[in-house]
C-alpha positions as CSV (number, residue, x, y, z in Angstrom):
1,X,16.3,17.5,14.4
2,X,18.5,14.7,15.9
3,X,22.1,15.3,15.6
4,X,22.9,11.6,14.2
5,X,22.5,11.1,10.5
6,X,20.7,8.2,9.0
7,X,23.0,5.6,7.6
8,X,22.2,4.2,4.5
9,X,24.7,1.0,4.8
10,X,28.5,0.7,6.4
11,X,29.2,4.2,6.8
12,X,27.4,6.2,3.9
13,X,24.8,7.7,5.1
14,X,21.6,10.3,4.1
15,X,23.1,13.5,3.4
16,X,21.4,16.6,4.8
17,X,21.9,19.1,1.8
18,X,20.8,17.2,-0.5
19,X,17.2,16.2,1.6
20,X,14.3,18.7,0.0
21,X,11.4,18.8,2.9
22,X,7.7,19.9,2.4
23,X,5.4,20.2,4.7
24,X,1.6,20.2,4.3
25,X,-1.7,19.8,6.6
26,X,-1.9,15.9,7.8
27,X,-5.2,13.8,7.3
28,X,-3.8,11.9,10.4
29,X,-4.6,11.5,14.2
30,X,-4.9,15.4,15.5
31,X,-6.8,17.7,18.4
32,X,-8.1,20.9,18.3
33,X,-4.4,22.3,16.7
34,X,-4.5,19.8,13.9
35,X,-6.3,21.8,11.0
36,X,-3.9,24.7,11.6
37,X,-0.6,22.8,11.6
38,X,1.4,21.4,9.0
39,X,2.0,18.3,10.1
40,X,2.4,16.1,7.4
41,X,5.9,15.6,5.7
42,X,7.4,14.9,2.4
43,X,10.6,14.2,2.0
44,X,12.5,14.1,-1.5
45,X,15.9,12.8,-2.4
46,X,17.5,13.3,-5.8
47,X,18.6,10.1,-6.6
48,X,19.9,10.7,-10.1
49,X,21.9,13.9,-9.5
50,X,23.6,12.7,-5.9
51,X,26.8,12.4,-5.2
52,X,26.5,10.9,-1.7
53,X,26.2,7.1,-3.0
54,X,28.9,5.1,-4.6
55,X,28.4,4.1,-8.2
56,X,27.7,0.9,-8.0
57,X,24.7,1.9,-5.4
58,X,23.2,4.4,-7.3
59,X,22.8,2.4,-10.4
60,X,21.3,-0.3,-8.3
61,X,19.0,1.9,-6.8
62,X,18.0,3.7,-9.9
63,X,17.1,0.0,-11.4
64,X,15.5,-0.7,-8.6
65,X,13.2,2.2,-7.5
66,X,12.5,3.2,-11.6
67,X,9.0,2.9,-10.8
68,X,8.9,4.9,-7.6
69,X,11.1,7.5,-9.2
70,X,9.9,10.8,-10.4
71,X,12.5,12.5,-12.9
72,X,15.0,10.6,-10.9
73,X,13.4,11.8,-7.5
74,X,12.5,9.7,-4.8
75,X,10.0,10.8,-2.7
76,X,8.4,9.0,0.8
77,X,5.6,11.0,3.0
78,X,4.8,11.2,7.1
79,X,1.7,11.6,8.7
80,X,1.4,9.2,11.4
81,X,2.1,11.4,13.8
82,X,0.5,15.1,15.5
83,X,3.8,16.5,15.6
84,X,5.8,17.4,12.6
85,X,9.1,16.5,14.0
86,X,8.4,13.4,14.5
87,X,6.7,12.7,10.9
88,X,10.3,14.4,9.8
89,X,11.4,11.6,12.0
90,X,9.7,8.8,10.6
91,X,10.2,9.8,6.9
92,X,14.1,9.9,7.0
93,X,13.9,6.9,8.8
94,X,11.9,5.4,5.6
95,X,13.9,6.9,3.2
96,X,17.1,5.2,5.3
97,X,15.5,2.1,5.0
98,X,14.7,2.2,1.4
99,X,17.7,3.0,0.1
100,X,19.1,0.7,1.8
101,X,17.2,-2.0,0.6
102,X,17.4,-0.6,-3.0
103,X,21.0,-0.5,-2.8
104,X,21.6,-4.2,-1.2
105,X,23.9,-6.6,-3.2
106,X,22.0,-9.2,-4.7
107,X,21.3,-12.7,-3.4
108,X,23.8,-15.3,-4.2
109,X,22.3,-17.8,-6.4
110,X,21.8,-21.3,-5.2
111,X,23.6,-23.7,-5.7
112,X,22.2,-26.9,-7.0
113,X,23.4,-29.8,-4.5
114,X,23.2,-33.9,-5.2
115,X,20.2,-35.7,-2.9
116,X,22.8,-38.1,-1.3
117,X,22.3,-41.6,-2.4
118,X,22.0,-43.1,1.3
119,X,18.8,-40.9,2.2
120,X,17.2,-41.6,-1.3
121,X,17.5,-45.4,-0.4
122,X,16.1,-44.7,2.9
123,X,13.0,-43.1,1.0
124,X,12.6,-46.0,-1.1
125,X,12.8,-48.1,1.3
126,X,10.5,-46.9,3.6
127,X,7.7,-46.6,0.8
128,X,8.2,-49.8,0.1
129,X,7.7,-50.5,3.8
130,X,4.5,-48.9,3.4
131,X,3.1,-50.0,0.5
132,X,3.4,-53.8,2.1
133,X,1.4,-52.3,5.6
134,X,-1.2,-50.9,3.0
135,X,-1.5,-54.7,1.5
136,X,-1.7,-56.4,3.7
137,X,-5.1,-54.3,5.2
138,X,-7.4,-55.4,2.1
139,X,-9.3,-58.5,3.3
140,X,-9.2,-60.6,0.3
141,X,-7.1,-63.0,1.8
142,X,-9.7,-63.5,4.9
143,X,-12.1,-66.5,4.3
């Protein structure tokens, strides 16, 4: 496969012992060679048992993917492709990506800020403004 390995986030990244692969005939794109050839990829990752994430990650992630997780197994599938290597490809490049999301800090919360008076004012005023244009268009005052 390619020599690089998929980072997660900063410089943690997917570690190759721990990735479990199974491959299985694809319901995707194909030829003549496609109902012969495992093509389609499944890639699992035990999120539970790893060692590979800090802490702090792995609880976020656990939280976070509960419902995706399988006995603390994460699991993502390839088929996009004719050839296997690059469904294996594809699905560590999604399992990257998901972890990574899973295991971003969260948002900081807004902060509530004060309309400034000035442009509050402004608003009124123009409304005000508007209101009188409005008025003056009904034609009870035309005789």
């Amino acid at each position: 496969m390619s020599g690089s390995p998929h980072v997660i986030r900063g410089s943690v990244s997917l570690p190759e012992a721990e990735l479990m692969w199974r491959f299985s005939r694809s319901s995707g794109p194909g030829g003549q060679h496609v109902n012969t050839s495992d093509s389609q990829v499944e890639l699992r990752f035990d999120l539970a048992k790893t060692e590979a994430l800090p802490p702090v990650w792995k609880e976020r992630a656990l939280e976070r993917l509960g419902s995706r997780l399988v006995g603390g197994v994460v699991t993502v599938r390839a088929s996009e492709h004719r050839s296997q290597w690059r469904n294996r490809e594809t699905a560590l490049v999604r399992m990257a990506s998901l972890l990574a999301e899973a295991t971003a800090p969260p948002p900081r919360p807004r902060r509530a800020t004060k309309i400034p008076r000035g442009i509050n004012e402004r608003r009124l005023r123009q409304k005000k403004q508007r209101a009188e244009t409005k008025r003056g268009r009904n034609g009870r005052d035309w005789s």
